[in-house]
VEXMAR-113153 format. One record per atom (N, C-alpha, C): residue in one letter; atom name; x, y, z. Coordinates in steps of 0.001 Angstrom, whole numbers, plus 500000, padded with zeros to 6 digits. Example, Ala and Ser with C-alpha at 12.3 -4.5 7.8 and 13.67 -1.06 7.14 Angstrom:
<rs>
(r "a" "N" (513190 494310 507800))
(r "a" "CA" (512300 495500 507800))
(r "a" "C" (513200 496700 507800))
(r "s" "N" (512850 497750 507080))
(r "s" "CA" (513670 498940 507140))
(r "s" "C" (512900 500030 507870))
</rs>
This chain:
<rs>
(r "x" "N" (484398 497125 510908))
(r "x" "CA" (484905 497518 509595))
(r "x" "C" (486352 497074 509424))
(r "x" "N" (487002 496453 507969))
(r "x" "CA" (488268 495921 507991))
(r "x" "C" (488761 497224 507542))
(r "x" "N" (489991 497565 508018))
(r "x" "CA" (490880 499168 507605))
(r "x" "C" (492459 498274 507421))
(r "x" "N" (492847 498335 506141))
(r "x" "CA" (494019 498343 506140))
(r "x" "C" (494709 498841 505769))
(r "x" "N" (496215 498913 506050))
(r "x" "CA" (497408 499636 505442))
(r "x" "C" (498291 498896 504260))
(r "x" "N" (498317 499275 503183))
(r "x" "CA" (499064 498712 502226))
(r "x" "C" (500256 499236 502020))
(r "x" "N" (501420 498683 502215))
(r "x" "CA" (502763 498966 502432))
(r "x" "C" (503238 497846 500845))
(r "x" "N" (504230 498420 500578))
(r "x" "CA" (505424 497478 499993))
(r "x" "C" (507002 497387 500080))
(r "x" "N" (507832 496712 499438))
(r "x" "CA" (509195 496428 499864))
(r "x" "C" (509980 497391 499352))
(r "x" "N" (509415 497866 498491))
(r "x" "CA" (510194 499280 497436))
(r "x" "C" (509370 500043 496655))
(r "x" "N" (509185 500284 496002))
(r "x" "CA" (508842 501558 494955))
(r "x" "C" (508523 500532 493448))
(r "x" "N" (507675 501015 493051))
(r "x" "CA" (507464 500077 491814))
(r "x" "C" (507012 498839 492177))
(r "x" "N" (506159 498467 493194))
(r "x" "CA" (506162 497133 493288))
(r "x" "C" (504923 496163 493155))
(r "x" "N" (504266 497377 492940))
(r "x" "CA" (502501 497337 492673))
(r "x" "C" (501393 497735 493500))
(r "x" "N" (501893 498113 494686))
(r "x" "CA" (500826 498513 495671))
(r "x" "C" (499702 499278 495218))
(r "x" "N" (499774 500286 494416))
(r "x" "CA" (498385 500484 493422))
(r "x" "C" (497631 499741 493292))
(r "x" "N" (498136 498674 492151))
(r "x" "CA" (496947 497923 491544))
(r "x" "C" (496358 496871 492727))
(r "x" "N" (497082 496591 493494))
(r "x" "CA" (496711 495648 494643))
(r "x" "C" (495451 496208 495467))
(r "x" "N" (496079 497851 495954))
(r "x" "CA" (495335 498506 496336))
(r "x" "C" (493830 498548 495669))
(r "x" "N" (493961 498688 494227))
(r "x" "CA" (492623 498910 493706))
(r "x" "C" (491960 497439 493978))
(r "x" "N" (492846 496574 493993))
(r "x" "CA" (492360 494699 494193))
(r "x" "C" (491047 494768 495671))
(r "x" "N" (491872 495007 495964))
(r "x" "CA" (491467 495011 497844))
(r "x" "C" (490189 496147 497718))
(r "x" "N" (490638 497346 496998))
(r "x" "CA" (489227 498286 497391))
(r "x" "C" (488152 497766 496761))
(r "x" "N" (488039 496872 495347))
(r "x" "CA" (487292 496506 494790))
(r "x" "C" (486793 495154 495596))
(r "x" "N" (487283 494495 496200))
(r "x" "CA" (487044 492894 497323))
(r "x" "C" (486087 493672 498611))
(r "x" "N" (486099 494729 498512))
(r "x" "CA" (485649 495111 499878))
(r "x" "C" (484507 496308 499430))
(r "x" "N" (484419 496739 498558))
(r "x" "CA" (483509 497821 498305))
(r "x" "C" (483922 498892 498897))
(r "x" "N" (485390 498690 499801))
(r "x" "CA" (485948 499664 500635))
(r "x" "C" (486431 501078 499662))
(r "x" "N" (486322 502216 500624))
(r "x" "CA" (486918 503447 500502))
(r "x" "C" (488130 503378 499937))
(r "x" "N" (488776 504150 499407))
(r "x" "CA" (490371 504241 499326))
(r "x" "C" (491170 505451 499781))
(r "x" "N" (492289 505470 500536))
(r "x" "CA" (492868 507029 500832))
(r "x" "C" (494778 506412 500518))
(r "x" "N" (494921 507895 500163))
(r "x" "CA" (496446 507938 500105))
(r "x" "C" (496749 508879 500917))
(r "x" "N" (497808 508489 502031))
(r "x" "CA" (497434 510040 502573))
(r "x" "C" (498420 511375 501885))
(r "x" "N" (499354 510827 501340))
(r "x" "CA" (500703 511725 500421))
(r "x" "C" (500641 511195 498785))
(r "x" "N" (500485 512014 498435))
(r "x" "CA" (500856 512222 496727))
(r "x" "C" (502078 512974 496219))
(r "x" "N" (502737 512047 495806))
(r "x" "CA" (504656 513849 495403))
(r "x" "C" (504253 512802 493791))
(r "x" "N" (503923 514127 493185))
(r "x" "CA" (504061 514197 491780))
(r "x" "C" (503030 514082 491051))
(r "x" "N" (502451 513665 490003))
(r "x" "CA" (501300 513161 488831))
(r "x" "C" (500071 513640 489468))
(r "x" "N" (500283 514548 490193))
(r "x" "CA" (498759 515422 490671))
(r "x" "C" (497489 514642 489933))
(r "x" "N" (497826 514948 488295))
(r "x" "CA" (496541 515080 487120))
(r "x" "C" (496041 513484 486867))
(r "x" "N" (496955 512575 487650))
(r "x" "CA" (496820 511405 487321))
(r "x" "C" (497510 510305 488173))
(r "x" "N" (497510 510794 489655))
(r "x" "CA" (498047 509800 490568))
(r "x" "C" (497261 508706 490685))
(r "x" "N" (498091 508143 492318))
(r "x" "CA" (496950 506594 492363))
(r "x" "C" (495818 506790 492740))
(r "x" "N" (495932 507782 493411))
(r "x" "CA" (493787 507622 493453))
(r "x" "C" (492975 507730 492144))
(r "x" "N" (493011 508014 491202))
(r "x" "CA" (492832 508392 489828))
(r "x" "C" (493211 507030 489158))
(r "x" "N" (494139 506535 489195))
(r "x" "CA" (494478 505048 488910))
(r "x" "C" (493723 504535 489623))
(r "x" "N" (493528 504141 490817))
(r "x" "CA" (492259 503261 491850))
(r "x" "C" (491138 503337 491047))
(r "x" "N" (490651 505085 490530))
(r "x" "CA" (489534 504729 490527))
(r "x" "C" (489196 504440 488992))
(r "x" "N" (490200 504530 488230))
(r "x" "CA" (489937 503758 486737))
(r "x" "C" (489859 502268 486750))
(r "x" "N" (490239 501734 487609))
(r "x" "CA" (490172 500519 488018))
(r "x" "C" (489182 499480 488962))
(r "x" "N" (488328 500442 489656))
(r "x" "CA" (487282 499689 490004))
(r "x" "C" (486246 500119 489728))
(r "x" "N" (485048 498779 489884))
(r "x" "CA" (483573 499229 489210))
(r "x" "C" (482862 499060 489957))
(r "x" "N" (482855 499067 491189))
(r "x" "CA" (481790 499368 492470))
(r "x" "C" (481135 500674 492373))
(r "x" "N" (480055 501130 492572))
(r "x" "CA" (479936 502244 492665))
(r "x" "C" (479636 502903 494468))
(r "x" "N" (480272 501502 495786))
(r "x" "CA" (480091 502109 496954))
(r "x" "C" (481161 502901 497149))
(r "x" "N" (482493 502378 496733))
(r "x" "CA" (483952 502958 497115))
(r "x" "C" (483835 504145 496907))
(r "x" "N" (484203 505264 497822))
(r "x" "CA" (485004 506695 498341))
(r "x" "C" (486061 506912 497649))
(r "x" "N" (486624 507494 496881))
(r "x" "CA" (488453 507815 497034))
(r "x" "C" (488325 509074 497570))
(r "x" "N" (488974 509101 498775))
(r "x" "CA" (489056 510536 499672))
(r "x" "C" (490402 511152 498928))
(r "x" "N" (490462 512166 499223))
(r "x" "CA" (491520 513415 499056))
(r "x" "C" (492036 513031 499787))
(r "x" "N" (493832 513213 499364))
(r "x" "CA" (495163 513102 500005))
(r "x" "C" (495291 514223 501190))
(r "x" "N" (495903 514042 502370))
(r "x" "CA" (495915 514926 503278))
(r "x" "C" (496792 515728 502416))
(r "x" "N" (497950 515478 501948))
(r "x" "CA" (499090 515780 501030))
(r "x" "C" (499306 515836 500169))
(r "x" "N" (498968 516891 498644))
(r "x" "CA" (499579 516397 497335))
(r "x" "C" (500507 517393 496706))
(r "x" "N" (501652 516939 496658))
(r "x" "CA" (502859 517237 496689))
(r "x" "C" (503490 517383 494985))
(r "x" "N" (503717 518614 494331))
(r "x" "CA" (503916 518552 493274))
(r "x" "C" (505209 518053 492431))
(r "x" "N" (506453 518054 493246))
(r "x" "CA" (507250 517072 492607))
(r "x" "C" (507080 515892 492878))
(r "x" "N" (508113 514896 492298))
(r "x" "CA" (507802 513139 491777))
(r "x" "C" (509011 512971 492908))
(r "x" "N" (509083 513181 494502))
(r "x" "CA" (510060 512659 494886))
(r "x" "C" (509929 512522 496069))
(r "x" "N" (510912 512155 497024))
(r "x" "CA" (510684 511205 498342))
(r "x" "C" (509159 512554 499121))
(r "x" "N" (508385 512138 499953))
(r "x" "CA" (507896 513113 500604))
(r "x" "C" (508196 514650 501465))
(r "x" "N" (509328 514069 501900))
(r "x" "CA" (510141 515041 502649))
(r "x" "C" (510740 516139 501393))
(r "x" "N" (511307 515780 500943))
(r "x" "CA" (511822 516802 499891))
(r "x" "C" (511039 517409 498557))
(r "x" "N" (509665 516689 498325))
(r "x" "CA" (509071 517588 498071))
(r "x" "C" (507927 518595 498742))
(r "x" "N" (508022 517877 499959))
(r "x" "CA" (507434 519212 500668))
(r "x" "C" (508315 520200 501389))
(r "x" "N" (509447 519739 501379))
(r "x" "CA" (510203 520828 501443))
(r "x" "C" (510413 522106 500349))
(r "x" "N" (510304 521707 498890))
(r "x" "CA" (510670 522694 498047))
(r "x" "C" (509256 523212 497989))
(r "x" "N" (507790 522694 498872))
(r "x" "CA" (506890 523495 498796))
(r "x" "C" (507205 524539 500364))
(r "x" "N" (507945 524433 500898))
(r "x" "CA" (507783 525085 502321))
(r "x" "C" (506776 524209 503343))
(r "x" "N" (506343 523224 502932))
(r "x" "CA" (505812 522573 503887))
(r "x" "C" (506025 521521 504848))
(r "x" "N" (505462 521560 505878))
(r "x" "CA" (505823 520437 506998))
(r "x" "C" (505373 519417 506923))
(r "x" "N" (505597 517981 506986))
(r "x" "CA" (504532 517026 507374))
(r "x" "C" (505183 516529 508422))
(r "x" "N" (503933 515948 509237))
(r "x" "CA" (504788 514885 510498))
(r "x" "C" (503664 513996 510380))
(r "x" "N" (503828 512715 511222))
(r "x" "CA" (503074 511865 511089))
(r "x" "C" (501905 511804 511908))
(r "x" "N" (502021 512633 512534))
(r "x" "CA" (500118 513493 513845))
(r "x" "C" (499672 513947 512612))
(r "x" "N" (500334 514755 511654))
(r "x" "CA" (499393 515341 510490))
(r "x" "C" (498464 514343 509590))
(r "x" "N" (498681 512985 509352))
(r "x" "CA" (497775 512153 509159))
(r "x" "C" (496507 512117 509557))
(r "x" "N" (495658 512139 509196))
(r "x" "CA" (494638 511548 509687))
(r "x" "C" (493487 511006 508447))
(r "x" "N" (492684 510015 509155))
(r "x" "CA" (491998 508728 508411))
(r "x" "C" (490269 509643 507936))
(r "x" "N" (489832 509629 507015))
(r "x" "CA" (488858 509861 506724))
(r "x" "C" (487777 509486 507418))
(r "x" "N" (486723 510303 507973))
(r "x" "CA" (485781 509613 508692))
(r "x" "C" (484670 508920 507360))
(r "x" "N" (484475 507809 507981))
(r "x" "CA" (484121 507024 507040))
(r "x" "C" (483204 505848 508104))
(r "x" "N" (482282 505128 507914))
(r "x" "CA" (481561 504143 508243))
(r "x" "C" (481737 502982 507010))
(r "x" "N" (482680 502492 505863))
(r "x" "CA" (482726 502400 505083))
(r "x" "C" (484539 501231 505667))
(r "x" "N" (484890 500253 504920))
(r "x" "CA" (485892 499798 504808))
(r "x" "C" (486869 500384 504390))
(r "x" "N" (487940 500417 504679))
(r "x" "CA" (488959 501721 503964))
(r "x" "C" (490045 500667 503894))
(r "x" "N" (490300 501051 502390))
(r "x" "CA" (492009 500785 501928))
(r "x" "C" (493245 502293 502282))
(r "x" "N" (494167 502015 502773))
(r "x" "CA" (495000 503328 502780))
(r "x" "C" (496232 502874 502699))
(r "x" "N" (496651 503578 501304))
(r "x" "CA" (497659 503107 500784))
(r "x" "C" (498889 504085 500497))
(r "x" "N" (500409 503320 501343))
(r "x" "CA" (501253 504102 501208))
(r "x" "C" (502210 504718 500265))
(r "x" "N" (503547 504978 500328))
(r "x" "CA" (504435 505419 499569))
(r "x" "C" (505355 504343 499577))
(r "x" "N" (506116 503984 498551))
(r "x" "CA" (507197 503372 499003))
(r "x" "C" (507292 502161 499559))
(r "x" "N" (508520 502409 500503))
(r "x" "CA" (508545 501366 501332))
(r "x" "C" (508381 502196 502921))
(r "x" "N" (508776 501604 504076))
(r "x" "CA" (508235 501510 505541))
(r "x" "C" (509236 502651 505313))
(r "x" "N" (510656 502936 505405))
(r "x" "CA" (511062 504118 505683))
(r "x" "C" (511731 505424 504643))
(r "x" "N" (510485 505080 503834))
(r "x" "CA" (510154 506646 503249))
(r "x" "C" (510141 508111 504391))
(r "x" "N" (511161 509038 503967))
(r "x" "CA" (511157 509810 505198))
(r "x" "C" (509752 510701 504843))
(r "x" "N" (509252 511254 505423))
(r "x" "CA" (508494 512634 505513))
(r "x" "C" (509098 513425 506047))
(r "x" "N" (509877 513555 506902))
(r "x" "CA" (510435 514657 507451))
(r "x" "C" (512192 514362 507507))
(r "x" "N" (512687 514783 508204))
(r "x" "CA" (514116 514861 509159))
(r "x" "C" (513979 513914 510138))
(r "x" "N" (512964 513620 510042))
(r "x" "CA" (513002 512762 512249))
(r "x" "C" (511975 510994 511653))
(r "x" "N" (510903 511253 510760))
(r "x" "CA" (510132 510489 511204))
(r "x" "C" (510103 509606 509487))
(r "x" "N" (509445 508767 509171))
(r "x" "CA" (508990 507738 507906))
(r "x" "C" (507836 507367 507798))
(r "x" "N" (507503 506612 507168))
(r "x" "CA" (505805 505724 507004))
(r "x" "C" (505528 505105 507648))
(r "x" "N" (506665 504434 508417))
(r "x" "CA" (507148 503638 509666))
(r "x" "C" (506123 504782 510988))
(r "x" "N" (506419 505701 510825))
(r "x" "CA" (505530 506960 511838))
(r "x" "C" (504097 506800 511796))
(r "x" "N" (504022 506694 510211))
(r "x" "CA" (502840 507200 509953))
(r "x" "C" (501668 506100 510249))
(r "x" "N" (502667 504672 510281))
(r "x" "CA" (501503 503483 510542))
(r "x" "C" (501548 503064 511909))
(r "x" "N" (502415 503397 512803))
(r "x" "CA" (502040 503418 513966))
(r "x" "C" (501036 504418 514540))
(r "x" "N" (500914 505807 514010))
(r "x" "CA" (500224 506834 514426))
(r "x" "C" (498434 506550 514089))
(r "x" "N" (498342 505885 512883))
(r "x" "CA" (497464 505170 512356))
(r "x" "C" (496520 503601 512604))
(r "x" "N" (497716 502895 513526))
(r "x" "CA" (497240 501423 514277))
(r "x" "C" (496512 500578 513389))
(r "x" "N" (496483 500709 512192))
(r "x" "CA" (496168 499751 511374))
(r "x" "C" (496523 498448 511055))
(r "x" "N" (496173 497390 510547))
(r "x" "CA" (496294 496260 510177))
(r "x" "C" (497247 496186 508660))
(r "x" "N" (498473 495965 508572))
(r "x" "CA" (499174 496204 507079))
(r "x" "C" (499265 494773 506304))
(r "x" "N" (498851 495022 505359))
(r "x" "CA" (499426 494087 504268))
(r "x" "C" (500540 494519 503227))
(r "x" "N" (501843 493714 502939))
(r "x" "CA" (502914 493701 502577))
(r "x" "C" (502703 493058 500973))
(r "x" "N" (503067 493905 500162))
(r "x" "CA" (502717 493884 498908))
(r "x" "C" (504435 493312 498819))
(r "x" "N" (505116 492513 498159))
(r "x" "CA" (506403 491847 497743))
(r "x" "C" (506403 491386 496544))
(r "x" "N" (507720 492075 495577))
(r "x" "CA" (507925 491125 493698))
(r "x" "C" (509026 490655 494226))
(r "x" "N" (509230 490062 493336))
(r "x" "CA" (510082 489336 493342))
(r "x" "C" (511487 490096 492589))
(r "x" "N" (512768 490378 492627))
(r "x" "CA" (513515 490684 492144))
(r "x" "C" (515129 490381 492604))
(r "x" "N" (516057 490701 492530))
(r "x" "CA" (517876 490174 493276))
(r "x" "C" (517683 491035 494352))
(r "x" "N" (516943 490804 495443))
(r "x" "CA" (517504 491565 496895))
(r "x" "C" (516075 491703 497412))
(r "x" "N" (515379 491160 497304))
(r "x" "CA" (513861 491425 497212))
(r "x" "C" (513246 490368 499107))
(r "x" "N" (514459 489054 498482))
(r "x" "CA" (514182 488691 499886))
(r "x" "C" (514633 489242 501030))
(r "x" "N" (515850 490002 501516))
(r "x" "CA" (516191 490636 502204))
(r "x" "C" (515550 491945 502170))
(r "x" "N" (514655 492486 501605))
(r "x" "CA" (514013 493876 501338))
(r "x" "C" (512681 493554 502061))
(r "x" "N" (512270 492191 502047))
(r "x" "CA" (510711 491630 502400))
(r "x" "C" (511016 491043 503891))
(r "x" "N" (511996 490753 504225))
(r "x" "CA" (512379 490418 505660))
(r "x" "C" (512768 491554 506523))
(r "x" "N" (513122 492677 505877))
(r "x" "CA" (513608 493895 506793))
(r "x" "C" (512238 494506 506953))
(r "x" "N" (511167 494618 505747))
(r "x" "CA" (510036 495164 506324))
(r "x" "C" (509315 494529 506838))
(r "x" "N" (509232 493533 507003))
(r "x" "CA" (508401 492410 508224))
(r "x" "C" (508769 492787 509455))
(r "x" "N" (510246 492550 509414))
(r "x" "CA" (511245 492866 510697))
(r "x" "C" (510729 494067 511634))
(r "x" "N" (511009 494878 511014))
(r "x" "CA" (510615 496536 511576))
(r "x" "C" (508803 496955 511437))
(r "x" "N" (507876 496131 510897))
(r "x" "CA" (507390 495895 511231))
(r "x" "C" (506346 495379 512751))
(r "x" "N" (507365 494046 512689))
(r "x" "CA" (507056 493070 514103))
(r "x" "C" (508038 494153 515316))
(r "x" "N" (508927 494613 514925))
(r "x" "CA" (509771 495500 515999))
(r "x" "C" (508614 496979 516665))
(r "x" "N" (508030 497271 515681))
(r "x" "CA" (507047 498375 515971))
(r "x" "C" (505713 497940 516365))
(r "x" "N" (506037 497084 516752))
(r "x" "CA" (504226 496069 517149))
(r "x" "C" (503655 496368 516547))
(r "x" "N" (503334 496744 515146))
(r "x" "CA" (502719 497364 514052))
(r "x" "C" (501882 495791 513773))
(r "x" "N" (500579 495362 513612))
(r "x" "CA" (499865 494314 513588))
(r "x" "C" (499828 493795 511683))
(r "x" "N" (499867 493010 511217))
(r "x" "CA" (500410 492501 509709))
(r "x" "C" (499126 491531 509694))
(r "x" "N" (498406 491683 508456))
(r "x" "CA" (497240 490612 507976))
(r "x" "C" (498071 489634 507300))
(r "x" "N" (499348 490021 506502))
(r "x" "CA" (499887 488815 505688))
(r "x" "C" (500659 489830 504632))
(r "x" "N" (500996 488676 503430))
(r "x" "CA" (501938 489252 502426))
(r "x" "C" (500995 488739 501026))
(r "x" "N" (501333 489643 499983))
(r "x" "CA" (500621 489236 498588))
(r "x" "C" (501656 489716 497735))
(r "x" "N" (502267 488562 496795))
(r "x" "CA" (503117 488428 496225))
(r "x" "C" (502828 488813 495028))
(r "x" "N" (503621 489837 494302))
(r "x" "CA" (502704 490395 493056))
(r "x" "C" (504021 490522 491905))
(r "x" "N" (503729 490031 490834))
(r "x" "CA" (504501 489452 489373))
(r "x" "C" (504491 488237 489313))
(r "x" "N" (505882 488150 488464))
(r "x" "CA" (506268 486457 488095))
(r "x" "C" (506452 485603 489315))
(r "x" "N" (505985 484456 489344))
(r "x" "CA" (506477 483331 490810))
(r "x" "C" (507540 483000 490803))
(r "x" "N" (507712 483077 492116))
(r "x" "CA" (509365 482701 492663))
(r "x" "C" (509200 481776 493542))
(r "x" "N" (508507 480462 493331))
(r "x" "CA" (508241 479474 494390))
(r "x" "C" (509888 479498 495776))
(r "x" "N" (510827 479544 495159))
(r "x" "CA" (511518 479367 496372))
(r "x" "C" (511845 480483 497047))
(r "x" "N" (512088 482037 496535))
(r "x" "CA" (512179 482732 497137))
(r "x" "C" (510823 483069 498241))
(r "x" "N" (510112 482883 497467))
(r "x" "CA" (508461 483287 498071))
(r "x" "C" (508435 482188 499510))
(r "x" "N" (508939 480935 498732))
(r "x" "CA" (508932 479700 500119))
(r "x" "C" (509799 480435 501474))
(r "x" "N" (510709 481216 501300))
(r "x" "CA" (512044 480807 502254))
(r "x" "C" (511148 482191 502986))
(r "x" "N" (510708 482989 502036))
(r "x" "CA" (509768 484722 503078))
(r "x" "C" (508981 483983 503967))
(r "x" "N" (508095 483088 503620))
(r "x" "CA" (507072 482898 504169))
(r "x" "C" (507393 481757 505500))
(r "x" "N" (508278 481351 505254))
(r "x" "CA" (508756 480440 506551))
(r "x" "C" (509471 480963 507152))
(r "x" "N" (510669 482086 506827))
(r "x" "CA" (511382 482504 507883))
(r "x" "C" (510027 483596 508596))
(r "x" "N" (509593 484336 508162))
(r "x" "CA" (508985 485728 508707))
(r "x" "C" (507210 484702 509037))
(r "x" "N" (506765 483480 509098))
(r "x" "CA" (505745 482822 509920))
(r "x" "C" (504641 483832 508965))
(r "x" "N" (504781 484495 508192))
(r "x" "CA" (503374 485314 507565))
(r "x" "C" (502468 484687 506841))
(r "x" "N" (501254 485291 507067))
(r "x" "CA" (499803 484607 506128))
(r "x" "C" (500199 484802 504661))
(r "x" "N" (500072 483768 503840))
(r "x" "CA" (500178 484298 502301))
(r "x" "C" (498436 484499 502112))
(r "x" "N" (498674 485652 501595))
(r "x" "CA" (497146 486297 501407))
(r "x" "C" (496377 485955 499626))
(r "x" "N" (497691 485986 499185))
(r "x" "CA" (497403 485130 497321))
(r "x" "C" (498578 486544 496215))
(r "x" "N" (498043 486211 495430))
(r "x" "CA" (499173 486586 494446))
(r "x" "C" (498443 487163 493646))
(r "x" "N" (499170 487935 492608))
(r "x" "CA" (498940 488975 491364))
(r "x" "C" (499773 489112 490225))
(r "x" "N" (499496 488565 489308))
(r "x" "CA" (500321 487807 487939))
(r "x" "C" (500898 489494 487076))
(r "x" "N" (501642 489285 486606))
(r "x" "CA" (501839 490415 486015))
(r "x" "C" (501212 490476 484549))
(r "x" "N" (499890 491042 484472))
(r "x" "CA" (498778 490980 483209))
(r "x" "C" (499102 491838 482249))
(r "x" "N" (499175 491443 481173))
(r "x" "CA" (499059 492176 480095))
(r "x" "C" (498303 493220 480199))
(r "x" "N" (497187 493377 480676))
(r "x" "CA" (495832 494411 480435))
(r "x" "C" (495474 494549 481606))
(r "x" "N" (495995 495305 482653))
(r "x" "CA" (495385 495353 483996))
(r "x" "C" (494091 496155 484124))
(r "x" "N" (492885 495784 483516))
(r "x" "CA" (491845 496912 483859))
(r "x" "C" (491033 496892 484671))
(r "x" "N" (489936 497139 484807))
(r "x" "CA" (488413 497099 485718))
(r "x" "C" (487912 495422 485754))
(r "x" "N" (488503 495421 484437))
(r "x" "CA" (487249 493982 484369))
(r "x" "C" (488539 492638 485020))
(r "x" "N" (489821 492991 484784))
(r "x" "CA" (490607 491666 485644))
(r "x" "C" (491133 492064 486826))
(r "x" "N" (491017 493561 487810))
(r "x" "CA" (490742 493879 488732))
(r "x" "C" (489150 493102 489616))
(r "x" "N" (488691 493270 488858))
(r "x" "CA" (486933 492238 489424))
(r "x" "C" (487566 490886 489563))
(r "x" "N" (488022 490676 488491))
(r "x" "CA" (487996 488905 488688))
(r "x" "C" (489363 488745 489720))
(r "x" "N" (490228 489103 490395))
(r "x" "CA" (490938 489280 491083))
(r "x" "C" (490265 489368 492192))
(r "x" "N" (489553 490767 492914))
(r "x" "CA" (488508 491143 493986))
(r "x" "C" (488253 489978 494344))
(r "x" "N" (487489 488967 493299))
(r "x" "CA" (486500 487739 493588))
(r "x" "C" (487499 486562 494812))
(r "x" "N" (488629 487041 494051))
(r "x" "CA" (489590 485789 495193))
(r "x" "C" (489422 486122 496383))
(r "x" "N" (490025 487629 496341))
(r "x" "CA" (490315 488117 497682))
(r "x" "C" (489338 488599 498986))
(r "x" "N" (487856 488341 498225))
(r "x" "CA" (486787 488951 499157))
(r "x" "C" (487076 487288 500328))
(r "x" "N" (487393 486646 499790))
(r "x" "CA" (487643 485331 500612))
(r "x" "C" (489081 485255 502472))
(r "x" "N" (489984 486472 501162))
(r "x" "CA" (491024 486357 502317))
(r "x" "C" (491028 487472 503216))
(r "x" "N" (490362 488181 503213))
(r "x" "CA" (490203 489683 503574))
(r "x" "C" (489574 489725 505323))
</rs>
């Protein structure tokens, strides 16, 4: 079964819709394991307006966290703990997408990050990267700490407008698979989520 981890360079950067890309290419499951905020309408709820398989799972968040803010601090104003042993992967016989927060060091706690949570997890990550002023140094530090955590990387998928040279200089300094790209669509729905899937059942 392919299980991966979907990480990105920052916040806003699309790992959702990618996420829904990949769960729809694979017929795979989907899990988040932390939710802070939009309870009534997070990304699993987004995932699943977005694909039209009817094998895919969206499991329940180990975590759903009612303010809109880093993990750690809103489970703090719930009184709650997380650490990254508190993870755990849905039992599933099924391909699983599991998709994070943020970027790699989103804290959850005082001590630990996502950085915790994907080593605790041993998954295979793919690096969701836009393009923006600092974006290449943001996509090289999470490769970096990455490859530093022997954390294992399928590749990178570049998602908005093209940046042929910035995109060139990631992919040669950091040696990564380009896995393909994701245009920034007017109408992101079910039906150009499918035609997307169709690429990626190839690179997967």
């Amino acid at each position: 079964m392919k299980r991966y981890f979907v990480t990105g360079i920052d916040t806003n950067i699309g790992k959702t819709v990618v996420s829904a890309i990949l769960t729809e290419a694979l017929q795979a499951d989907y899990f988040k394991p932390i939710q802070a905020g939009d309870l009534d309408k997070g990304d699993r709820i987004t995932v699943q307006s977005l694909i039209s398989n009817t094998k895919s799972k969206l499991w329940p968040e180990n975590f759903a966290l009612k303010a809109a803010m880093s993990p750690h601090a809103a489970a703090e104003l719930e009184g709650i703990s997380i650490q990254a042993k508190d993870i755990t992967l849905p039992e599933t016989d099924n391909h699983l997408i599991v998709e994070g927060a943020g970027g790699l060091m989103v804290p959850i706690n005082k001590e630990e990050t996502y950085l915790d949570i994907m080593k605790t997890l041993g998954l295979e990550v793919i690096v969701v990267s836009k393009n923006y002023l600092g974006s290449i140094n943001h996509t090289l530090m999470t490769i970096r700490h990455l490859q530093q955590a022997n954390i294992p990387i399928k590749g990178i998928i570049f998602n908005g407008d093209i940046q042929m040279s910035s995109e060139k200089v990631i992919l040669e300094m950091t040696g990564m698979t380009y896995l393909g790209r994701v245009l920034q669509e007017e109408n992101m729905d079910a039906i150009t989520v499918s035609q997307y899937a169709e690429f990626f059942k190839k690179v997967l």
